[in-house]
Structure formats: structure tokens, C-alpha cells
N, C-alpha and C positions, 0 to 999 in steps of 0.2 A: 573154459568154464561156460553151462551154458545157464539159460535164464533159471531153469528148475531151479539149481543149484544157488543163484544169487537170491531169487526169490525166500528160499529156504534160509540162504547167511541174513537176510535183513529180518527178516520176520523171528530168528532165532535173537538176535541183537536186541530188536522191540521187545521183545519179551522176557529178556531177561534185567534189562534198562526199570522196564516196567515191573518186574517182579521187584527190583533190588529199589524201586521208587514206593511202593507199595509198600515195603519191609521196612526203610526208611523212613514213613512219612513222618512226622513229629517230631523227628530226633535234628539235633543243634547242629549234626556234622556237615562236612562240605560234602559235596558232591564226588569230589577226586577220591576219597572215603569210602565213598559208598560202597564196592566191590566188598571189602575187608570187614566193613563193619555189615555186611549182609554172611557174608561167612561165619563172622566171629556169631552173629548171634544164632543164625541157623545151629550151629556147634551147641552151642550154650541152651538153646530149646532143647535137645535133640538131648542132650544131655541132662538137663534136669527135668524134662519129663520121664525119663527112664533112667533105667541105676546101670548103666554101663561104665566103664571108663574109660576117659578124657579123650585118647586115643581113639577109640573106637565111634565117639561120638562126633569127632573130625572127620575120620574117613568117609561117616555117612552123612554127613553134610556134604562133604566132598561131590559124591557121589550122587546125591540128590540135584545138586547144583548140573553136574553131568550130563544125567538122565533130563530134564529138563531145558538145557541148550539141542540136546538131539531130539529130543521131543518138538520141541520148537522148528528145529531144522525140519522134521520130517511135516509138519503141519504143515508149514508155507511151501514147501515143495508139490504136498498132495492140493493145497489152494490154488499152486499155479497151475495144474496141471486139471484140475476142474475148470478152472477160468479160460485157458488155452482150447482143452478138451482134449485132449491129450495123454493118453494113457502110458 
């Protein structure tokens, strides 16, 4: 594995840490929670701002969740490789 690629898994981790601290902030739950209860609510917005169903409102939670770890990934990758210079 080389730095690009660790560069890209940390910066994808922060930021999903950080999103799911973000989506959390004021709520009573522990920390170990957090994953589930960033899921469950992402699900539940995604759902009651649109008339889909329930199903369908998971999968693109899911799927937003997804898209936003590789997004992540892809950031810190194009970071290191700016910092490095490195194309």
C-alpha cells in the first residue's frame, strides 16, 4: 500500500468520524452508536423529506454514506499528491 492510498483511508475516516460528529452533535447517545444512529437518521430525513418508501429510503442513505467515504478517499489522495507534487 502506498502513502496516496493511506493518505486517502485517513482523511476518508476523518471525515466520515466528522460527519457522523456533526449529525450527532446534541444527541444523548454514546459514541459506539454513532455509526447506526447517523444511518438510522440519514434514512429517516431522506424519507420524510420525500414520499418514497422505507426501503428505498435505506438504500439511498446507504448509498450517500458510500459516495462520501470514496469521495473522502478520493480527496485525501488528490491532497497528498498535491503536497508530494506528484501526479
Amino acid at each position: 500500500m502506498n502513502n496516496r492510498k493511506r493518505a486517502g483511508i485517513i482523511v476518508a475516516l476523518i471525515g466520515l468520524v466528522g460527519f457522523m460528529a456533526m449529525f450527532n452533535a446534541g444527541s444523548p447517545t454514546s459514541i459506539v452508536d454513532w455509526p447506526v444512529e447517523t444511518y438510522m437518521g440519514m434514512a429517516f430525513t431522506i424519507g420524510w423529506l420525500s414520499s418514497m418508501p422505507n426501503w428505498l429510503a435505506y438504500v439511498l442513505a446507504a448509498l450517500v454514506l458510500i459516495l462520501m467515504i470514496v469521495g473522502f478517499y478520493r480527496i485525501g489522495g488528490w491532497i497528498y499528491s498535491l503536497v508530494t507534487h506528484k501526479r
